[in-house]
N, CA, C and O of each residue as an XYZ file, in Angstrom:
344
protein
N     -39.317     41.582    119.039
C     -38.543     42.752    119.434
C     -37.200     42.273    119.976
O     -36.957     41.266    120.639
N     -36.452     43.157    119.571
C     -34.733     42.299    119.695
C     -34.378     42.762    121.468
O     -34.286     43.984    121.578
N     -34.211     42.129    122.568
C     -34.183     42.210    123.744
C     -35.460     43.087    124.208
O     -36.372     43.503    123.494
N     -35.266     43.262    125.674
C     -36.118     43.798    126.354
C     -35.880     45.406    126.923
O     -36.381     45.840    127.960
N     -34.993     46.181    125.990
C     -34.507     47.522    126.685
C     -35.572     48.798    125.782
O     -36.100     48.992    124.687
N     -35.419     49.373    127.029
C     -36.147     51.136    126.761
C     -36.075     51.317    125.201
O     -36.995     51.114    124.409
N     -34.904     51.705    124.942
C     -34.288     52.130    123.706
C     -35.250     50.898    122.628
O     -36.325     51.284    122.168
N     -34.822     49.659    122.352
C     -35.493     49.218    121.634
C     -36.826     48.800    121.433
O     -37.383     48.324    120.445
N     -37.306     49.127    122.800
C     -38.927     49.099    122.730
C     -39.477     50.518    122.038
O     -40.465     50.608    121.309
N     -38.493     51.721    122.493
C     -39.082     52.583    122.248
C     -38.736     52.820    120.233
O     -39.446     53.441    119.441
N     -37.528     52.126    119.968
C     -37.887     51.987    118.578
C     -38.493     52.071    117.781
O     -38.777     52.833    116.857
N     -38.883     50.543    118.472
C     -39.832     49.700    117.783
C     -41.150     50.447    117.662
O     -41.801     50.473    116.617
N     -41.539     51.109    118.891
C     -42.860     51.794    118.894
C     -42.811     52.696    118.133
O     -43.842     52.753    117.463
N     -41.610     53.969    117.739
C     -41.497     54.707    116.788
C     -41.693     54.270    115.294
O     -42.131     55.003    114.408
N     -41.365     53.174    115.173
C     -41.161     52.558    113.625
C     -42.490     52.188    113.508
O     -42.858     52.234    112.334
N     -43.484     51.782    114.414
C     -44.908     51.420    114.088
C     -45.889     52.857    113.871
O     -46.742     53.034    113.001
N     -45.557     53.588    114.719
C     -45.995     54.523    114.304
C     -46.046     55.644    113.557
O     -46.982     56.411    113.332
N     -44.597     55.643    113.097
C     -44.164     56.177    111.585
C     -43.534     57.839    111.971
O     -43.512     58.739    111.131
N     -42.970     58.020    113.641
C     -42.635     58.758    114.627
C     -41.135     58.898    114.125
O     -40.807     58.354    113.070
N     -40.560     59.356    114.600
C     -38.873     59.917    114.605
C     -38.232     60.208    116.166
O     -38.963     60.781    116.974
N     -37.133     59.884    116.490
C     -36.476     59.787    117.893
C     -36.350     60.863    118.054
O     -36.150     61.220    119.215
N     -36.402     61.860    117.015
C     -36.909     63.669    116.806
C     -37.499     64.336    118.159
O     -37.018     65.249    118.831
N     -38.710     63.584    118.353
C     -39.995     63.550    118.479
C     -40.327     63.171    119.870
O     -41.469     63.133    120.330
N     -38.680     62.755    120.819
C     -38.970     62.191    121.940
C     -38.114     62.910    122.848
O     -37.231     63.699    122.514
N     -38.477     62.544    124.165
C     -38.038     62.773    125.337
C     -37.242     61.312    126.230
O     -37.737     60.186    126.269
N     -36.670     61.492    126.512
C     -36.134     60.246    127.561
C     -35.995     60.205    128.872
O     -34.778     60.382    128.843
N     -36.248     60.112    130.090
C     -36.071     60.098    130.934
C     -35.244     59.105    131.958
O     -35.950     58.098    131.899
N     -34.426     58.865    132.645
C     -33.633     57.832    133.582
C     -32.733     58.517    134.822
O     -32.394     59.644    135.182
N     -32.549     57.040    135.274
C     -31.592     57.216    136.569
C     -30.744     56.334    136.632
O     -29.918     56.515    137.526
N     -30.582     55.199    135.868
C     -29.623     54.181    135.926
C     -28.662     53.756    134.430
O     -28.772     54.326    133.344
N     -27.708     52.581    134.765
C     -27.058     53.016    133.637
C     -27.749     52.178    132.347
O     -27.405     52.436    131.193
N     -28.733     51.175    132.650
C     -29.593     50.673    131.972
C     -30.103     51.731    130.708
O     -29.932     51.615    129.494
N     -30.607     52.511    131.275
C     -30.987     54.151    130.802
C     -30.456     54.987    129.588
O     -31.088     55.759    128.866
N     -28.899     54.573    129.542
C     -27.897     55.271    128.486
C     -28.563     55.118    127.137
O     -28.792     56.140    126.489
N     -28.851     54.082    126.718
C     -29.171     53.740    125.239
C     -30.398     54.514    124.957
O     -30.529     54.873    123.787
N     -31.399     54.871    125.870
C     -32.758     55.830    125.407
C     -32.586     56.851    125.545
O     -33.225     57.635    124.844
N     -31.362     57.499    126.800
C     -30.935     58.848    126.787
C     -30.122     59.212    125.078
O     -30.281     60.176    124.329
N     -29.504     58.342    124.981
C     -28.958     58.449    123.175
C     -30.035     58.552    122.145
O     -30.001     59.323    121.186
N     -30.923     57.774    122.402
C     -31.638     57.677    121.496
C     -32.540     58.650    121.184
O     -32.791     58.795    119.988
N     -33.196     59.495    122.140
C     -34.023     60.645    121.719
C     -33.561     61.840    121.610
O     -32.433     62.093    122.033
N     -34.106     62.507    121.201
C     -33.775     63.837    120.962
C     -33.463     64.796    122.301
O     -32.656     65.719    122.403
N     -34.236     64.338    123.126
C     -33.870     65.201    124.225
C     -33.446     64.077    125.497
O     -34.400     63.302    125.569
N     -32.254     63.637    126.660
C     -31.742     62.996    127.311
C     -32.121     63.993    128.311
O     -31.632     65.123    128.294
N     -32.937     63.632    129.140
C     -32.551     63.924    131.421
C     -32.751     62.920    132.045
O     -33.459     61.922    131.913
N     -31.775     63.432    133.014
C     -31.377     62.347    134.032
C     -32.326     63.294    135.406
O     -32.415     64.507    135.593
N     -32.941     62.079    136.201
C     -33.110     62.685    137.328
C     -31.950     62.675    138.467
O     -31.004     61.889    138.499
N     -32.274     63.906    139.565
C     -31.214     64.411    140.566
C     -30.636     63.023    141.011
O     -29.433     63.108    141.261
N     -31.228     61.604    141.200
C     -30.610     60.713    141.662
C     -29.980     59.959    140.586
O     -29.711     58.830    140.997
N     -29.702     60.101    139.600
C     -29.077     59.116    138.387
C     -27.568     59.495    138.845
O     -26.931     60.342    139.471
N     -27.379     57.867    137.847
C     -25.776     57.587    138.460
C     -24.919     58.803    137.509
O     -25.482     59.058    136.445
N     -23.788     59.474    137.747
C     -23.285     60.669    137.706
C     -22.988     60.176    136.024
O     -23.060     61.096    135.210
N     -22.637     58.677    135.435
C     -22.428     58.596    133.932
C     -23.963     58.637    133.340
O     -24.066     59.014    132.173
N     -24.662     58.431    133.752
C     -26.055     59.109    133.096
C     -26.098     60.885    133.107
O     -26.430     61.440    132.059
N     -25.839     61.517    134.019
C     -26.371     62.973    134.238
C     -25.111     63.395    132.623
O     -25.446     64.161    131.720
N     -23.633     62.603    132.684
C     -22.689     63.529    132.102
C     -23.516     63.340    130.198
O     -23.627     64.272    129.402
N     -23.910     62.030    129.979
C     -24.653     62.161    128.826
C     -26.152     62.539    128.574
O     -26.806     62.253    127.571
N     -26.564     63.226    129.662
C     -28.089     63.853    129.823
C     -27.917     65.192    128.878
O     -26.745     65.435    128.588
N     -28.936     66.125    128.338
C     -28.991     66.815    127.879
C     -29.450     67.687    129.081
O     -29.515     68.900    128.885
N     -29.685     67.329    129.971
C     -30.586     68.310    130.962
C     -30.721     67.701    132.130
O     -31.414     66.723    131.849
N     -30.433     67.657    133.572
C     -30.389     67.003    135.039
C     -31.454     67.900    135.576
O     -31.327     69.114    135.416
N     -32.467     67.427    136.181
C     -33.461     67.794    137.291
C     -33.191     67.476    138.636
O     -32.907     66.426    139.212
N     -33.384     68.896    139.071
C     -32.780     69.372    140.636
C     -34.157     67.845    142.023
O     -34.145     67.386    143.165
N     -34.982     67.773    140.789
C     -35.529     66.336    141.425
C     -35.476     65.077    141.682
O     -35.299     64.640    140.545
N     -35.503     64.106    142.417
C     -35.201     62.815    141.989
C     -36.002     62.502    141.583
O     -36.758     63.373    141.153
N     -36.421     61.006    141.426
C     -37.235     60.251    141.076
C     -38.269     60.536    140.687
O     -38.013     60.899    139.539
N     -39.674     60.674    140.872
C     -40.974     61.444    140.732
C     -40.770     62.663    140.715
O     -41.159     63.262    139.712
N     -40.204     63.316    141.632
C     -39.998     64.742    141.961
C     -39.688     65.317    140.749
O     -40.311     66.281    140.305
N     -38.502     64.638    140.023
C     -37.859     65.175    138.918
C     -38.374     65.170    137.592
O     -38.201     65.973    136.675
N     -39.250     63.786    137.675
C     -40.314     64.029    136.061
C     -41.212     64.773    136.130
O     -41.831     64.961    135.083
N     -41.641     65.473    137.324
C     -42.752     66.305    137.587
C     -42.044     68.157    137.365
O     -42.667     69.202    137.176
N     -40.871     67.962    137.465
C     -40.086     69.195    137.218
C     -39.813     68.896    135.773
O     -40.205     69.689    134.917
N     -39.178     67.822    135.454
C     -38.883     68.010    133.994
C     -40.522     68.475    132.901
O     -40.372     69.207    131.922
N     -42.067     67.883    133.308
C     -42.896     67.911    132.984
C     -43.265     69.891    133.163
O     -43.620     70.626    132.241
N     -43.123     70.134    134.036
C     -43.322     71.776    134.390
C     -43.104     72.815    133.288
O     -43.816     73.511    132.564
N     -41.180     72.504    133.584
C     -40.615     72.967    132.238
C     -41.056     72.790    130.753
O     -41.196     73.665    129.899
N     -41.243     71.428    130.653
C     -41.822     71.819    129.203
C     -43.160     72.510    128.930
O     -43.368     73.391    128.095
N     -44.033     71.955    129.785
C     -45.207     73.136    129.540
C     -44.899     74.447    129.370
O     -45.262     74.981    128.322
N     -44.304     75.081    130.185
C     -43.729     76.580    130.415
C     -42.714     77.054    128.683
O     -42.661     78.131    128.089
N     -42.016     75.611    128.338
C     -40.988     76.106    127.763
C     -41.156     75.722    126.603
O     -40.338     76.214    125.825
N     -42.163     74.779    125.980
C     -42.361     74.005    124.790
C     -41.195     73.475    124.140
O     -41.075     73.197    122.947
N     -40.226     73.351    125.200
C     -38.874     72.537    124.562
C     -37.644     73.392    123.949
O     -36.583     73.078    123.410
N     -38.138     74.356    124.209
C     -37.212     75.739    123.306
C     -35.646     75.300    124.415
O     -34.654     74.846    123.845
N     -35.637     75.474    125.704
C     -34.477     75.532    126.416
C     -33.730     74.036    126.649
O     -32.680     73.853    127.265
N     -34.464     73.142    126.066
C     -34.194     71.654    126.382
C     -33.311     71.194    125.176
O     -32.349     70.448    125.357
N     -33.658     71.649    123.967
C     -32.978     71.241    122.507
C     -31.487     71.351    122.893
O     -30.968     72.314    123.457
N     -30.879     70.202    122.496
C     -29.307     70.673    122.172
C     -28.475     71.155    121.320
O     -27.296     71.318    121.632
């Protein structure tokens, strides 16, 4: 696997499983983060991500850290992704 980042692990795992970046969600807070927020279909940043993550997020949660994947997780149950698509 070519380095050790989100994005290309999560690739790689797509390409084994015969998946599409369609098909995903991304979640982060740092700028490490950018390349998997690009890469899936849907980009959020949680309430504590650095402000150049939130501006390429598709969607910012009023949560931080835990707080915020547990809000971003809410919403999609409720929303099946309808309000998240860009």
């Amino acid at each position: 696997m070519p380095g050790r980042y989100k994005a290309s692990g999560l690739s790689v795992a797509l390409s084994e499983l015969g998946l599409s970046p369609h098909n995903t969600v991304g979640v982060g807070d740092a700028e490490n983060d950018s390349a998997l927020l690009n890469l899936c279909e849907c980009g959020v940043a949680v309430a504590n991500a650095l402000p150049m993550l939130k501006e390429i997020a598709d969607f910012v949660t009023k949560g931080d850290r835990g707080a915020g994947v547990i809000e971003l997780i809410d919403h999609l149950l409720a929303s099946d992704l309808s309000e998240l698509q860009p």
